[in-house]
PyMOL Python script that loads the backbone (N, CA, C, O; Angstrom):
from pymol import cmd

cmd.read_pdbstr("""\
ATOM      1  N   UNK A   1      50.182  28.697  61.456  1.00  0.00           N
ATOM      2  CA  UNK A   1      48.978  28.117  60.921  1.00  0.00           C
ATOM      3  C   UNK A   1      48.939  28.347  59.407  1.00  0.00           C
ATOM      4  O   UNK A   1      49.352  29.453  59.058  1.00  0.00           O
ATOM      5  N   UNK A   2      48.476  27.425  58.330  1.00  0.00           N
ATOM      6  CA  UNK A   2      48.437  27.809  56.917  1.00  0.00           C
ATOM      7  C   UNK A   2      47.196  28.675  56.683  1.00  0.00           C
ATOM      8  O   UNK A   2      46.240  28.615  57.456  1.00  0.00           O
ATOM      9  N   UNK A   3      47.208  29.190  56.000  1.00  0.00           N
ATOM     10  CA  UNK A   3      46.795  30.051  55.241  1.00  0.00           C
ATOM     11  C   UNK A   3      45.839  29.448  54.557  1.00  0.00           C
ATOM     12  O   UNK A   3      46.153  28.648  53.676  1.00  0.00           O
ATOM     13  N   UNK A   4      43.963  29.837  54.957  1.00  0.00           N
ATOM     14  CA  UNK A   4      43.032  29.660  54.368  1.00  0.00           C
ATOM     15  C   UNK A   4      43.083  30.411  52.903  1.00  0.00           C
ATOM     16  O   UNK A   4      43.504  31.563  52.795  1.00  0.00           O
ATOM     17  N   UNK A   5      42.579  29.589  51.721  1.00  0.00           N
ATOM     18  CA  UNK A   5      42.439  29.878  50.604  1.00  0.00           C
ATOM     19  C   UNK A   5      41.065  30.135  49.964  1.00  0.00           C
ATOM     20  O   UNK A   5      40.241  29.375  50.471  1.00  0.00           O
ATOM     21  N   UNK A   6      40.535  30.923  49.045  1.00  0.00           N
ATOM     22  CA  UNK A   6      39.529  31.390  48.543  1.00  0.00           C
ATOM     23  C   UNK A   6      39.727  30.986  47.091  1.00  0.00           C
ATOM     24  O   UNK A   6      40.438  31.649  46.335  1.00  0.00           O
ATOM     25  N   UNK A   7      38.963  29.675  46.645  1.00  0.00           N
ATOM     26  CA  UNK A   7      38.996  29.357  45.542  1.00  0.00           C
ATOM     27  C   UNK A   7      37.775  29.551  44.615  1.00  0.00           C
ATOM     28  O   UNK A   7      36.616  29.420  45.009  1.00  0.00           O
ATOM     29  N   UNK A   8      38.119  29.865  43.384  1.00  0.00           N
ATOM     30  CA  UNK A   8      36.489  30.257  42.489  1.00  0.00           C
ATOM     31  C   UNK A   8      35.914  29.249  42.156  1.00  0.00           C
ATOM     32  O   UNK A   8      36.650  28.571  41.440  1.00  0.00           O
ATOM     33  N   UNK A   9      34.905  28.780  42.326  1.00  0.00           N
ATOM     34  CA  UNK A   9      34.387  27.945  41.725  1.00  0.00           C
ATOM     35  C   UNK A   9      33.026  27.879  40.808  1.00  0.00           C
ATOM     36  O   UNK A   9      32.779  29.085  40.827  1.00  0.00           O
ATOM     37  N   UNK A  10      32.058  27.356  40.084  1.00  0.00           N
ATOM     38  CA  UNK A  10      31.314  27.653  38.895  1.00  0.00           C
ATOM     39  C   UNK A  10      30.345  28.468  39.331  1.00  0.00           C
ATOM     40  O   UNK A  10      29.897  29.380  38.636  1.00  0.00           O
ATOM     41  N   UNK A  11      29.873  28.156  40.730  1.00  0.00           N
ATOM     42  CA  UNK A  11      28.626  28.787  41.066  1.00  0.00           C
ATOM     43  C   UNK A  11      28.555  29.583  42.746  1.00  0.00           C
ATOM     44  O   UNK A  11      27.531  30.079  43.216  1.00  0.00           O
ATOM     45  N   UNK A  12      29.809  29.538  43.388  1.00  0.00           N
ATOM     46  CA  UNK A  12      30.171  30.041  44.023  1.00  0.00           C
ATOM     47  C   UNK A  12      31.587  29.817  44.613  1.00  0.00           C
ATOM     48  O   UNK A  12      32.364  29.128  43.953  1.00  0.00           O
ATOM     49  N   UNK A  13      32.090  30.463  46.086  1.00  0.00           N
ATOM     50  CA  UNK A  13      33.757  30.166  46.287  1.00  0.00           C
ATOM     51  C   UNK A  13      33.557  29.777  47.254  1.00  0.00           C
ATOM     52  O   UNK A  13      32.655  30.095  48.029  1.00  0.00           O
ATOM     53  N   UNK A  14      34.678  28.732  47.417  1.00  0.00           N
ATOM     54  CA  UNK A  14      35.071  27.856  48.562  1.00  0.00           C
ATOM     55  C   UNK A  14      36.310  28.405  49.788  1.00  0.00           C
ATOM     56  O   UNK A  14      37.079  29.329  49.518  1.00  0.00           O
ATOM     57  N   UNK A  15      36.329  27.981  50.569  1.00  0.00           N
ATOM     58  CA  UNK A  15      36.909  28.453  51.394  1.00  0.00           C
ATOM     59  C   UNK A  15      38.114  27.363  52.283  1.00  0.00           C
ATOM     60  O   UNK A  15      38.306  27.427  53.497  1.00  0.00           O
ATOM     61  N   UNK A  16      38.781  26.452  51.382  1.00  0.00           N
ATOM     62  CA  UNK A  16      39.880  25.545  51.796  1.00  0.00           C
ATOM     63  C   UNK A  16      40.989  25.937  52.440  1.00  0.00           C
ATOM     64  O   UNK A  16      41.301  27.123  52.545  1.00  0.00           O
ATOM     65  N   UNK A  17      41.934  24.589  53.107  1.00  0.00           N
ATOM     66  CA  UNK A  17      43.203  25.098  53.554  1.00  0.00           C
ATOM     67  C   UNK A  17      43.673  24.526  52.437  1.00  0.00           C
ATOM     68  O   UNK A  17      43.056  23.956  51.538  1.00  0.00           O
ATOM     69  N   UNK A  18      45.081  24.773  52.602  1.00  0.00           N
ATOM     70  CA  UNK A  18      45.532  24.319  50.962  1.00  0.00           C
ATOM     71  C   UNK A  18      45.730  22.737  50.913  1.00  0.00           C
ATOM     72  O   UNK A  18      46.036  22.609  49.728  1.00  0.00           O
ATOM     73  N   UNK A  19      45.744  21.794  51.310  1.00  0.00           N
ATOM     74  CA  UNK A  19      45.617  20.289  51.074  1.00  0.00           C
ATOM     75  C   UNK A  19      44.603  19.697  50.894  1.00  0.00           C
ATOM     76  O   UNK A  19      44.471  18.617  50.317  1.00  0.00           O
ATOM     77  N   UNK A  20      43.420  20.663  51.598  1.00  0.00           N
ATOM     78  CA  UNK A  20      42.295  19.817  51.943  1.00  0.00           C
ATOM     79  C   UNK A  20      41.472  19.479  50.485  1.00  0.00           C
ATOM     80  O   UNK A  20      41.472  19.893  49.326  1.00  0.00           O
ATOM     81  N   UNK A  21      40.688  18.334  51.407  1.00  0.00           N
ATOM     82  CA  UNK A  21      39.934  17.297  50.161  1.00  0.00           C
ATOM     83  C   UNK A  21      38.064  18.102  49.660  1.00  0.00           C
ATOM     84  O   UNK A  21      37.228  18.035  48.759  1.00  0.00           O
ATOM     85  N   UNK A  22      38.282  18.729  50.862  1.00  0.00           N
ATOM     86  CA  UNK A  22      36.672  19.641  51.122  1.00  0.00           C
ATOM     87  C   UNK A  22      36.644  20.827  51.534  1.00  0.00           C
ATOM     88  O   UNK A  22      37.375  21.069  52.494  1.00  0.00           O
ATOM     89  N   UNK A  23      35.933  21.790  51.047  1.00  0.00           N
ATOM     90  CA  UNK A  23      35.984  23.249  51.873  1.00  0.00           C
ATOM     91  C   UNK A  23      35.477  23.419  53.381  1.00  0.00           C
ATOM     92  O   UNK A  23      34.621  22.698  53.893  1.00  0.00           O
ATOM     93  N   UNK A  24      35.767  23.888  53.662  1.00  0.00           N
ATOM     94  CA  UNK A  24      35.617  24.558  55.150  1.00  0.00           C
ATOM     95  C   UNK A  24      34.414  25.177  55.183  1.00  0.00           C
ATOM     96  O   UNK A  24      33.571  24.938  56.048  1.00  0.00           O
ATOM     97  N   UNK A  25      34.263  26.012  54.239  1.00  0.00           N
ATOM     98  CA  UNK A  25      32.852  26.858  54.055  1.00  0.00           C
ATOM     99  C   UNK A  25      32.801  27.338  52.472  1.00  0.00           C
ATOM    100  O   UNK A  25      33.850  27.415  51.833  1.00  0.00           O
ATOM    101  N   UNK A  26      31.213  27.734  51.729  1.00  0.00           N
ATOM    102  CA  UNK A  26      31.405  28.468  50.745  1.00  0.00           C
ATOM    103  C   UNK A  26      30.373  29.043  51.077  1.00  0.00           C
ATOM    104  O   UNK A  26      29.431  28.753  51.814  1.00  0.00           O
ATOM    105  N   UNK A  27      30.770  30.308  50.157  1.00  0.00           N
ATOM    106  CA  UNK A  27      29.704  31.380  50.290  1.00  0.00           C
ATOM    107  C   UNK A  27      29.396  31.896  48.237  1.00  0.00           C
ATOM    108  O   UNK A  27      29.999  31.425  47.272  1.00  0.00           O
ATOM    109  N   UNK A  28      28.643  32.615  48.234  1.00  0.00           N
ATOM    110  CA  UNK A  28      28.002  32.693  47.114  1.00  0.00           C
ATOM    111  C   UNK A  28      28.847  34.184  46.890  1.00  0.00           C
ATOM    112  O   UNK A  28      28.593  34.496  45.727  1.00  0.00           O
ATOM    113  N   UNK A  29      29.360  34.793  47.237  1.00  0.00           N
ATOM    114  CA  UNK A  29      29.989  35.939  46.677  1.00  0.00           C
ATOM    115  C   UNK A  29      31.723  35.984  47.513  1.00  0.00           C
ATOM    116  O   UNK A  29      32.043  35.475  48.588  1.00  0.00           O
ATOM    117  N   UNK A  30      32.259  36.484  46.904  1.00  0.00           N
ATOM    118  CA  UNK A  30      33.624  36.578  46.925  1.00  0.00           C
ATOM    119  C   UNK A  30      34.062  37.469  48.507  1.00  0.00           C
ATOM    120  O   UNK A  30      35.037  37.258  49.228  1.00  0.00           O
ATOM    121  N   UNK A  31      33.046  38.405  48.668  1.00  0.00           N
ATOM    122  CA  UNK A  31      33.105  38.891  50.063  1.00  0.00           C
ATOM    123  C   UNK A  31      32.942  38.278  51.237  1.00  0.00           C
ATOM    124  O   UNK A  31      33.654  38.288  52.242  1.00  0.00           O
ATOM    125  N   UNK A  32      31.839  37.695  50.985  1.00  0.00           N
ATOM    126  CA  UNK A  32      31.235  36.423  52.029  1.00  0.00           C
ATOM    127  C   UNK A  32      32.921  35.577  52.055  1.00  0.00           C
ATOM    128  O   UNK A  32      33.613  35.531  53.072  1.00  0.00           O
ATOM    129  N   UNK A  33      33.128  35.268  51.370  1.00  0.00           N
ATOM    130  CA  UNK A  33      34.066  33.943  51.457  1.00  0.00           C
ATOM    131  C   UNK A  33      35.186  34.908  52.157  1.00  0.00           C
ATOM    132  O   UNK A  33      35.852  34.228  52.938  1.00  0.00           O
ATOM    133  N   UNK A  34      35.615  36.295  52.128  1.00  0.00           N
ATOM    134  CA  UNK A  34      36.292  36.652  52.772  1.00  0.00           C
ATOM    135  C   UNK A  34      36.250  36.740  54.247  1.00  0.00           C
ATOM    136  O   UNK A  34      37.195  36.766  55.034  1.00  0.00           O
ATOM    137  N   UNK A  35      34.629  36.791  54.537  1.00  0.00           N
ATOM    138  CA  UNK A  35      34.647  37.262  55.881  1.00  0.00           C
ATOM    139  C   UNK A  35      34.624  36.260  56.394  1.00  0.00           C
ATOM    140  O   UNK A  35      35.338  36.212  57.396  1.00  0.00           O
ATOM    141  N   UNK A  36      33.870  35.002  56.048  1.00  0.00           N
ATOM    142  CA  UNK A  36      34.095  33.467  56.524  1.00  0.00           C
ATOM    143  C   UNK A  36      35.324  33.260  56.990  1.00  0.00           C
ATOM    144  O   UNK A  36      35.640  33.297  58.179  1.00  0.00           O
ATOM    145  N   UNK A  37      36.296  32.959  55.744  1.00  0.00           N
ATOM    146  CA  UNK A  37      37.597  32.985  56.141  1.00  0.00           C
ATOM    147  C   UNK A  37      38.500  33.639  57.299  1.00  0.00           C
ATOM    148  O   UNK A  37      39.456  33.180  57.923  1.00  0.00           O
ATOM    149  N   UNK A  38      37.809  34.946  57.357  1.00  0.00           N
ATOM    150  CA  UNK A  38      38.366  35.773  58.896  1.00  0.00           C
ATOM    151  C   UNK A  38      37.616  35.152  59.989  1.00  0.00           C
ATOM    152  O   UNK A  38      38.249  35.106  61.044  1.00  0.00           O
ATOM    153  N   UNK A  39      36.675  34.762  60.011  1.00  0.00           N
ATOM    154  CA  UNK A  39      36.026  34.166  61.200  1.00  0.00           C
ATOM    155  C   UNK A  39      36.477  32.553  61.447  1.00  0.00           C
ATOM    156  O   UNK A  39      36.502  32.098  62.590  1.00  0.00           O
ATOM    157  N   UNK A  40      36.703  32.027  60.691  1.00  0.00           N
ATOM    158  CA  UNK A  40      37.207  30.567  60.426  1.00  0.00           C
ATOM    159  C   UNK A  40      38.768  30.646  61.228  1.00  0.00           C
ATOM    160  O   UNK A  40      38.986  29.893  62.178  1.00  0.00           O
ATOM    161  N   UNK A  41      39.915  31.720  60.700  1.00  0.00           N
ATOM    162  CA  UNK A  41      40.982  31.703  60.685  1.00  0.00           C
ATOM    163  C   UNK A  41      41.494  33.116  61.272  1.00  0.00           C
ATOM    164  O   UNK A  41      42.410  33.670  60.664  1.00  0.00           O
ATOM    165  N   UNK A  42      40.934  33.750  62.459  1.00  0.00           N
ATOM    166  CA  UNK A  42      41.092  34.997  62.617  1.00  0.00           C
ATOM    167  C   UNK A  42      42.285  36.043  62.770  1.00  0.00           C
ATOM    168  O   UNK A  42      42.172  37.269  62.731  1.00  0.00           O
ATOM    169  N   UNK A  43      43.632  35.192  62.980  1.00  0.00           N
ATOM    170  CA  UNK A  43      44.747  35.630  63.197  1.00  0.00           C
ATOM    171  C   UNK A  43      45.488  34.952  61.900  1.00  0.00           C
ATOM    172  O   UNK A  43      46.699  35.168  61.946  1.00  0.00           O
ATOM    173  N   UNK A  44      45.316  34.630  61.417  1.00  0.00           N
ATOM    174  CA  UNK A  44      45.452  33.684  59.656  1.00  0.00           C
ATOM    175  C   UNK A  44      45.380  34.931  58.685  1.00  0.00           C
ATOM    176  O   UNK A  44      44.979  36.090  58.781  1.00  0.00           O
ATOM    177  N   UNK A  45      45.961  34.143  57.698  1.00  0.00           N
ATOM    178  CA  UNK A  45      46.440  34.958  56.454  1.00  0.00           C
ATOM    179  C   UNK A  45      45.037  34.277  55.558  1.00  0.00           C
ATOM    180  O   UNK A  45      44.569  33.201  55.929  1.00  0.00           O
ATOM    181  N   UNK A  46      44.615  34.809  54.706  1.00  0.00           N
ATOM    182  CA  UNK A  46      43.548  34.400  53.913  1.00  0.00           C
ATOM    183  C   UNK A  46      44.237  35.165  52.271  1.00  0.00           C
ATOM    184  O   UNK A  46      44.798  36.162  51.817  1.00  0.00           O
ATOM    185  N   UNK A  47      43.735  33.963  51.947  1.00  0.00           N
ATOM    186  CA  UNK A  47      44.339  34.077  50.222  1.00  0.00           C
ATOM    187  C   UNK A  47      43.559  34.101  48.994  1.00  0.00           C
ATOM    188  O   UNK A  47      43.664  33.013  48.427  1.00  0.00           O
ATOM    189  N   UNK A  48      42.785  34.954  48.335  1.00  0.00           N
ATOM    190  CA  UNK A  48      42.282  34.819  47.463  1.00  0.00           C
ATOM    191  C   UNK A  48      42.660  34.355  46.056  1.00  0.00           C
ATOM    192  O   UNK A  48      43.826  34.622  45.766  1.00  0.00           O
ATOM    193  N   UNK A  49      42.002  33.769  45.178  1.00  0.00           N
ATOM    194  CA  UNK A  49      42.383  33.134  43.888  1.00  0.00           C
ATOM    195  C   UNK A  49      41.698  34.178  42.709  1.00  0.00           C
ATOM    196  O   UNK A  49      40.509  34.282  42.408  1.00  0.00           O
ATOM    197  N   UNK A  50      42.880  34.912  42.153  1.00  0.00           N
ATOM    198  CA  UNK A  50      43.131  35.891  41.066  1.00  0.00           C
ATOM    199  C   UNK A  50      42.275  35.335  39.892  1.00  0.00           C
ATOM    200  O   UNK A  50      42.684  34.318  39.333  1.00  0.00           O
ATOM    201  N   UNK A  51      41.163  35.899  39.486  1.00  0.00           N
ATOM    202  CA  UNK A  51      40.240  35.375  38.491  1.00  0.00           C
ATOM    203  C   UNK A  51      40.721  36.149  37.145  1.00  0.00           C
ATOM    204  O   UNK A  51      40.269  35.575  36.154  1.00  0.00           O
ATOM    205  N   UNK A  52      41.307  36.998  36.906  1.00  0.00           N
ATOM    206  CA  UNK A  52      41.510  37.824  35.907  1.00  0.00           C
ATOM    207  C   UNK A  52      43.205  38.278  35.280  1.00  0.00           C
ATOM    208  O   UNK A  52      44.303  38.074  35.797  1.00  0.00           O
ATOM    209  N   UNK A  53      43.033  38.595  34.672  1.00  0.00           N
ATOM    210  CA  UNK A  53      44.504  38.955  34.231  1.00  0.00           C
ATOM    211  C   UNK A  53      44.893  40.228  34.288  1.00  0.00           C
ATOM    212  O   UNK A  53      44.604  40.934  33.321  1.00  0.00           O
ATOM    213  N   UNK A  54      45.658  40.842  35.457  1.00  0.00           N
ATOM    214  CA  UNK A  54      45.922  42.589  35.786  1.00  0.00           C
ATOM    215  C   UNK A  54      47.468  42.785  35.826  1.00  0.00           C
ATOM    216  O   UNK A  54      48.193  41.832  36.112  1.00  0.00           O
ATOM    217  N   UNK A  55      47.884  43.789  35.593  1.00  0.00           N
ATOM    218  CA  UNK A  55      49.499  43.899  36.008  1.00  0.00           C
ATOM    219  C   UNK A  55      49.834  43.512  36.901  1.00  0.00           C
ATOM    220  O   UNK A  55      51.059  43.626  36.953  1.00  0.00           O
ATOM    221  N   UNK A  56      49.338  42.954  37.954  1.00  0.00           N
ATOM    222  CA  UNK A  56      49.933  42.590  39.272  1.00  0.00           C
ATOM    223  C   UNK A  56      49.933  41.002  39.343  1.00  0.00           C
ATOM    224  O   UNK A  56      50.454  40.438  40.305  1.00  0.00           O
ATOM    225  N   UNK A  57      49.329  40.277  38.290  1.00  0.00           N
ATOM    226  CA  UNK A  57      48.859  38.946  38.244  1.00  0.00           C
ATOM    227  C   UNK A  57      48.418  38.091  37.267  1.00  0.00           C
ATOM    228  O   UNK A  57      47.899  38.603  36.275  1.00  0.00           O
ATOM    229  N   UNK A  58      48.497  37.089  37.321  1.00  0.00           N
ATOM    230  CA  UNK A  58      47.558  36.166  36.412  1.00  0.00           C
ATOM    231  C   UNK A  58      46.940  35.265  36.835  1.00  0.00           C
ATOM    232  O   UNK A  58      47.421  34.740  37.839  1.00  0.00           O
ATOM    233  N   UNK A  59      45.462  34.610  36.218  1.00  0.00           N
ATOM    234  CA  UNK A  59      44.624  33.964  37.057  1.00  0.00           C
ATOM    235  C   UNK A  59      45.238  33.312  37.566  1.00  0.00           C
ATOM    236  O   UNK A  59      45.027  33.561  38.753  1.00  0.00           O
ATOM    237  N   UNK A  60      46.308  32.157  37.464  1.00  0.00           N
ATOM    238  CA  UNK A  60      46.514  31.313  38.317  1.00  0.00           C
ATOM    239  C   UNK A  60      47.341  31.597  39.568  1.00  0.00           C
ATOM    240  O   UNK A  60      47.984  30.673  40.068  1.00  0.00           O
ATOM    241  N   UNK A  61      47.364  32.796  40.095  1.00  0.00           N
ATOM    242  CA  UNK A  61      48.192  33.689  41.289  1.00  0.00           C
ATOM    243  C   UNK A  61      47.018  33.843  42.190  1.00  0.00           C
ATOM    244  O   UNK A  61      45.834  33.937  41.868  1.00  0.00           O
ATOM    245  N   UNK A  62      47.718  33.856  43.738  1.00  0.00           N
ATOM    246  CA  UNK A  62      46.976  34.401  45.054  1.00  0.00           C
ATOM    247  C   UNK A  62      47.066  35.630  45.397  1.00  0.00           C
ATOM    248  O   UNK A  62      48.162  36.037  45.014  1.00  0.00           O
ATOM    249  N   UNK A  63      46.430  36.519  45.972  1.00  0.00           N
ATOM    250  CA  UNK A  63      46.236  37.422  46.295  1.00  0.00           C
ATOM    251  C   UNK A  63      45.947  37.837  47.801  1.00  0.00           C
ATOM    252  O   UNK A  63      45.320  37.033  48.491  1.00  0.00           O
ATOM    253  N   UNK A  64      46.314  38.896  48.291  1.00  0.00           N
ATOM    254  CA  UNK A  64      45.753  39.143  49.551  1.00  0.00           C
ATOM    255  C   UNK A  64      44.551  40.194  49.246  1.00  0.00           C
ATOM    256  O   UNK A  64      44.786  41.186  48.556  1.00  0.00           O
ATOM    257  N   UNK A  65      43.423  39.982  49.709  1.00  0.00           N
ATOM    258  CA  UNK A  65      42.376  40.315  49.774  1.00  0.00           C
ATOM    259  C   UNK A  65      41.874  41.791  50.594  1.00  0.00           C
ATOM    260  O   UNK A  65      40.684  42.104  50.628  1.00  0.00           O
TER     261      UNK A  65
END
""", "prot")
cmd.dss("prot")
cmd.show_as("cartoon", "prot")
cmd.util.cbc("prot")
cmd.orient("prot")
């Protein structure tokens, strides 16, 4: 199964598979969109979208959550 994604968006995050045209769900905080995503996709990999720039990353990188 692909891998639900956690994308940032202006006023809250979305919760897409990676092709799709529409989210699945959004939630207003970055946690929410995590737990959505586990309930959406429960044996699924969930991928968050790296907002910042850290040694391990740059914004435009996924993350496991």
């Amino acid at each position: 199964m692909l891998p639900l994604r956690i994308k940032v968006r202006q006023v809250n995050y979305a919760v897409r598979h990676p092709d799709s045209q529409r989210a699945s769900a959004t939630a207003t905080t970055q946690r929410e969109a995590i737990e959505r995503a586990g309930e959406l996709n429960p044996s699924g990999l969930v991928l968050v979208e790296r907002v910042r720039t850290t040694s391990a990353g740059k914004p435009d990188k996924w993350r496991k959550p």
